[in-house]
N, C-alpha and C positions, 0 to 999 in steps of 0.2 A: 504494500500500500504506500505510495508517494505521494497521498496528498495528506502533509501532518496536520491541518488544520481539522480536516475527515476526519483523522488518526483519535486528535487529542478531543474530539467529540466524543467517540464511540468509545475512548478510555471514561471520560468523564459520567457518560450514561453511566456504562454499566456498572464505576464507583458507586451511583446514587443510588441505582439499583441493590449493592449488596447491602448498603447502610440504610436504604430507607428513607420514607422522606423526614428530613431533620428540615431544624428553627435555627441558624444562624450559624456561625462558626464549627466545624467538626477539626477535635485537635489530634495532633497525628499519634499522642499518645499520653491519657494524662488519666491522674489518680482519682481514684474513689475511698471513701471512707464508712461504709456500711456495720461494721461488726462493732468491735467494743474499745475502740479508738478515744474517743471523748471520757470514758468511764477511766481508763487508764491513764490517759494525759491528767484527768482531777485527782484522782490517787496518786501520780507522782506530786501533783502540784501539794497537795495536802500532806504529805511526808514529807518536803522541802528539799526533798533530794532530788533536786532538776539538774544538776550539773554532772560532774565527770562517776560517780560510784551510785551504786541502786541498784536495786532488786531487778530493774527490767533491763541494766547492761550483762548483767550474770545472766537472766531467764533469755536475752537475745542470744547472746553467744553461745548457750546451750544448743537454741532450739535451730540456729542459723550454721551450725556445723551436722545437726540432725539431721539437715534440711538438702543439704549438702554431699550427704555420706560419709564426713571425715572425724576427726575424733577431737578435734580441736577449733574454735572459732576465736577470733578478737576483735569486737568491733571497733572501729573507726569514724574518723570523720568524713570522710567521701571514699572515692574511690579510686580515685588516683591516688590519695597516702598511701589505700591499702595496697597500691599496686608496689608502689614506692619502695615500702619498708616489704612486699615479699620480697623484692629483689635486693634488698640488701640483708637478709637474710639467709636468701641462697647463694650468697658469695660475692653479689657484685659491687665491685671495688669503682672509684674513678680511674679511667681511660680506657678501663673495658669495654669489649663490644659487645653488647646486649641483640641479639635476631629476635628479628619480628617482621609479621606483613605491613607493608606498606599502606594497603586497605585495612585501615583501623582508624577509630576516635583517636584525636590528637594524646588524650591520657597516656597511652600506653607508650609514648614516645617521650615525653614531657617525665613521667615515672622514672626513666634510665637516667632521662636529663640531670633530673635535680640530683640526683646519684654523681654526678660528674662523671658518667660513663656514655656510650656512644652507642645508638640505634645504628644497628644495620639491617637495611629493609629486604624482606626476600619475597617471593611472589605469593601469590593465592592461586586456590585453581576452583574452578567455577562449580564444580559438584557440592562443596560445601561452604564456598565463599571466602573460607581462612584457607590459613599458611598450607602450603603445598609440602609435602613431607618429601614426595620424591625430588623436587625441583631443590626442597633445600640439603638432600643430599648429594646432588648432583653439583652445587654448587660449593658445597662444602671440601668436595673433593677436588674441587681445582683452587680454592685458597689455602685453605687447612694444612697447615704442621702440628705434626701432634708428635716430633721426634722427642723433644724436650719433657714428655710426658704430662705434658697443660697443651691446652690447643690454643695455637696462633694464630691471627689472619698473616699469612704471610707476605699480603699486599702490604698492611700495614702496622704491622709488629706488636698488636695490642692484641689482647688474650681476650678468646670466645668464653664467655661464660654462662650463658644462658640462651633459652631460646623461650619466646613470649607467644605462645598460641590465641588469638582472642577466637571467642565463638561467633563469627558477627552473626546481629540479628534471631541469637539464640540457636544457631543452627553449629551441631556438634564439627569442630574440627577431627579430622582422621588422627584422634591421639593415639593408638597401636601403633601406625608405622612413626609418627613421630616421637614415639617415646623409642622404637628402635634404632633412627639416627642420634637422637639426642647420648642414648647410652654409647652409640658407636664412637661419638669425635667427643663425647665426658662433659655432656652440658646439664644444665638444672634446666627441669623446664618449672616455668612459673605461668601459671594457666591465669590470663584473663576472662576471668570469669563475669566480667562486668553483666552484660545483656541477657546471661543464660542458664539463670536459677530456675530451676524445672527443668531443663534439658538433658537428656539423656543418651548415652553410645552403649551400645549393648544389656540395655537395664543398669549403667551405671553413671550417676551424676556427674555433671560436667563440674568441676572444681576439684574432684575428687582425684583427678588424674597426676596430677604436676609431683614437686615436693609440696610445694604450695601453693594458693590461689588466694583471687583479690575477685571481689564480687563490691557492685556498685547499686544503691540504695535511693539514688537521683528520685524525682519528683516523676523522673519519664519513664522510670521501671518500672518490671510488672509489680513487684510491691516496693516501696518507699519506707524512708522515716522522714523524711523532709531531705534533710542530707545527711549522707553517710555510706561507709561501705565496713566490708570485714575482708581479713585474711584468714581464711581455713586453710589445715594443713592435718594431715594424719602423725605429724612429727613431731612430738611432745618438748623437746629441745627447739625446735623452731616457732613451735608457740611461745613457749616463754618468753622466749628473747624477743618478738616479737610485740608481747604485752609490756617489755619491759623499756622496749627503744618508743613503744607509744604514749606511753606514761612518765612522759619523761626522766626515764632511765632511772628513778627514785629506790634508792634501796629502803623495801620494809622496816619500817621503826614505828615506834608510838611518838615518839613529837619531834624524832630530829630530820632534817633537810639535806639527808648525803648522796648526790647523782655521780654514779660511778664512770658514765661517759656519756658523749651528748645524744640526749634525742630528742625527742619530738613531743610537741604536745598535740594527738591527732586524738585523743583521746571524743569517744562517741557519748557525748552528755544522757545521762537518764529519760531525761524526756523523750529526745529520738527513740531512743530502744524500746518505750512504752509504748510511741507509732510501728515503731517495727513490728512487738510483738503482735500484734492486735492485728497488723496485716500477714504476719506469716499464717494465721490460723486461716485466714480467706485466699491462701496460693493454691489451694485444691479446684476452687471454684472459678478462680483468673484462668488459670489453666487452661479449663474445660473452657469455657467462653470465648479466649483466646483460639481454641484449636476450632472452633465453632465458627468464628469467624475467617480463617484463614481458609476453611475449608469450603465458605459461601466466595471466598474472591476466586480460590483455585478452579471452582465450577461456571463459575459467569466468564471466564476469562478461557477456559477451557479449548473452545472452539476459534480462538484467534490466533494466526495463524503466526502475527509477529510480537506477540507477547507471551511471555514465559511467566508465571506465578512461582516462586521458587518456592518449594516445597521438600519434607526432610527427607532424606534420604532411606534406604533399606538398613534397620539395623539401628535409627536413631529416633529421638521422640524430641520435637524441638517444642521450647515455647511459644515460637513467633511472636518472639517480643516486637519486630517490626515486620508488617506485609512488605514482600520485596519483587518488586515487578520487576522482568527483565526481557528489558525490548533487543529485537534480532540486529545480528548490524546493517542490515539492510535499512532500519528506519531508528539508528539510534538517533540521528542527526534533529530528530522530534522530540528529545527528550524534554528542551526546554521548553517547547510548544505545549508538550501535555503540561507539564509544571503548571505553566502558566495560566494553563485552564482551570486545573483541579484550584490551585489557590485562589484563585478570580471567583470558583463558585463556595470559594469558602472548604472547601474541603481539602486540610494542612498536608501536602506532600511535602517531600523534597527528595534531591538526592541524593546520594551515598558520600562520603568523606572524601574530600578532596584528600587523594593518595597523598600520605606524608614526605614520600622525596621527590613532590611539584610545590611542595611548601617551600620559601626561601629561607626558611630556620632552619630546615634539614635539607636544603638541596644538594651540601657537600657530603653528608654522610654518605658510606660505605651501602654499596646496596650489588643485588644479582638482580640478573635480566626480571625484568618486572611487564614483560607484557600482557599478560593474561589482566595484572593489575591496570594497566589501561585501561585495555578495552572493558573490561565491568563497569570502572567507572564512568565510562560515555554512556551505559544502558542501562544502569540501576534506577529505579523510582523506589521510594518506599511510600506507601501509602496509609491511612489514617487506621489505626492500632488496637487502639484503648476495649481494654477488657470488656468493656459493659456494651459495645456496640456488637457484641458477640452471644448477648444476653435472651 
C-alpha cells in the first residue's frame, strides 16, 4: 500500500475499533488504583513512617522478589538506580565496557554511565526485539581476548564485564543462549528487567535469569508506586551489598553514624512501597487485561498485509507492557504519517527509542554492526496500552 495517508486511516480505524468509542485523550499507558491503595497510603500516613524504613519496604521486597522468582528483593528509588547499583554489584568498575542493545530506554545506558564505565551497543534481532545472542557472539569473537584470563575488547583495551539484556516491551529476550555466551567470554549478565514483570521464558520469570536484575516501578508500568524500582537477585551476598550501597552504606548501630564507603541514598520511602504493595496484589488481573487486549489489536490487525502486531513468541508469556506495531519496509516511510494520525485523534502513540548510538552522548561509544537495530527503529509504532482498556 503506497498511499500513507490511506495507510494511517485504516491504522487509525481499526485502533478505534479495538478500544472503543472513548471521551477525549486515550494514554498510551497509565495507572489505575482500584484495590487497597488509599487504605495503605493512610496507615503509612498514620504510623508516621512515610520515609526510608516501614513495614511496606520489608512487605515490598518480600513480595516483589516473590513476584519475581528470586530469593532476594531491595527496593529503590527508580529504576535506573536499580539498574545502576546491579551493575556495580556484578563487578562493574569505571572504564569498563558494559554490552547492551542499542534499542533500549536511554536508563540502561545512562546506569553504566554514572558507573564511569562505557556502553557498548550490540544488535537486536527482531523475533524478540532484545539483544541478539548469536550476533553478540559472533561479535565477540572478533574483539575479544580472553588470553589474560579477564576478557578484553581488544579494539580498545578496557575489560568486558557485563552484558545488559532488556526485555523490550515485556517481551522475553533469548536468555538460554545468552546466558551460554555470557558464560563463554566470563561476563555477568545483569537482566533489565524494567518493562517485564509478569513475563515469562519457559515458565520462568524474566529477572530471574541474570546474577541480578533491576525492575522499574514508573507511573507507565504495569504496576507502579509512583516512583521507584528494585534489584532482585537469587545471591544473598549481592543482596546485601546491594541494600547496603542503597542505604547509604551505614553500618548497623543504635545511634552512631559510621558509613564504611560511599553510597547512595536510592533508598524507596515507605509510602511508595505501601502503592507498591497494594498494586502487586492486582498484577494477576493487569495481566489478564493486558493479554486481553493485545490479543483484540493482534486480531483486527491480523489481515493486513503491511502491518505486523508483535506478538510472544513459542515458549514465552509476555506482559505486553507496550502494543508494538511493526510496519513492513515497504511502507515504513508512513510511520510518521500514522503517528501523526493516531495523536491528532487523541489516541497516544509513539515510537520506539531513538537507538542509543544515533544519540550524540553515545555516538562514540564502542558498538557491533547494528542493522537489524535500524531498520526496527524506522517500523516500530507502539500503541495505546493501559491495563483497563483491556477490561
Amino acid at each position: 500500500m503506497n498511499d500513507y495517508k490511506a495507510l494511517s486511516h485504516l491504522v487509525k480505524t481499526k485502533v478505534s475499533q479495538v478500544l472503543g468509542t472513548s471521551q477525549g485523550h486515550v494514554a498510551l499507558h497509565e495507572p489505575e488504583f482500584l484495590g487497597a491503595e488509599e487504605d495503605f497510603l493512610r496507615d503509612c500516613i498514620r504510623s508516621t513512617f512515610v520515609s526510608s524504613v516501614g513495614h511496606y519496604v520489608d512487605r515490598f521486597e518480600e513480595e516483589i522478589a516473590r513476584a519475581t522468582g528470586t530469593k532476594h528483593g531491595v527496593a529503590v528509588v527508580n529504576g535506573t538506580a536499580a539498574l545502576e547499583v546491579a551493575l556495580r554489584v556484578a563487578g562493574v568498575q569505571p572504564n569498563d565496557e558494559v554490552l547492551m542493545p542499542s534499542l533500549t530506554f536511554i536508563a540502561t545506558a545512562n546506569a553504566a554511565h554514572h558507573l564511569g564505565a562505557v556502553p557498548h551497543f550490540v544488535d537486536s534481532e527482531e523475533r524478540t526485539l532484545g539483544l541478539d545472542p548469536n550476533k553478540l557472539r559472533l561479535h565477540l569473537n572478533n574483539i575479544a581476548d580472553t588470553s589474560s584470563g579477564i576478557t578484553i575488547n581488544g579494539h580498545t583495551g578496557r575489560r568486558l564485564t557485563a552484558v545488559v539484556p532488556m526485555h523490550a516491551f515485556g517481551h522475553p529476550v533469548d536468555m538460554e543462549t545468552l546466558g551460554d555466551v555470557a558464560a563463554e567470554f566470563g561476563l555477568k549478565v545483569v537482566e533489565d528487567a524494567a518493562e517485564a514483570l509478569g513475563s515469562k521464558l519457559n515458565g520462568r520469570p524474566c529477572g530471574s535469569f541474570g546474577h541480578v536484575a533491576a525492575l522499574s516501578f514508573n507511573g507507565n508500568k504495569i504496576i507502579t508506586t509512583g516512583g521507584g524500582g528494585a534489584i532482585v537477585t537469587d545471591d544473598p551476598t549481592l543482596a546485601a551489598r546491594a541494600k547496603h550501597l542503597t542505604t547509604t552504606s551505614k553500618v548497623p548501630h543504635k545511634w552512631a553514624f559510621i558509613h564504611d564507603e560511599i553510597g547512595y541514598n536510592y533508598r524507596m520511602p515507605n509510602l511508595n512501597a505501601a502503592l507498591g504493595v497494594a498494586q502487586l496484589a492486582q498484577l494477576e488481573k493487569k495481566l489478564l487485561q493486558k493479554r486481553a487486549l493485545a490479543n483484540r489489536y493482534i486480531d483486527v490487525f491480523r489481515e493486513c498485509s503491511d502491518i505486523q502486531m508483535f506478538s510472544e513468541r513459542e515458549g514465552t508469556i509476555s506482559n505486553y507492557w507496550l502494543n508494538t506495531m511493526i510496519l513492513s519496509s515497504a511502507v515504513s516511510s508512513a510511520r510518521d504519517s500514522i503517528l501523526s494520525m493516531l495523536n491528532d485523534a487523541q489516541l497516544m502513540s509513539r515510537p520506539v527509542w531513538e537507538p542509543m548510538h544515533k544519540l550524540q552522548i553515545y555516538a562514540n561509544c564502542p558498538r557491533a554492526d547494528l542493522a537489524v537495530t535500524e531498520d526496527l527503529a524506522r517500523r516500530i509504532i507502539n500503541l495505546p496500552s493501559s491495563a483497563k482498556l483491556g477490561a
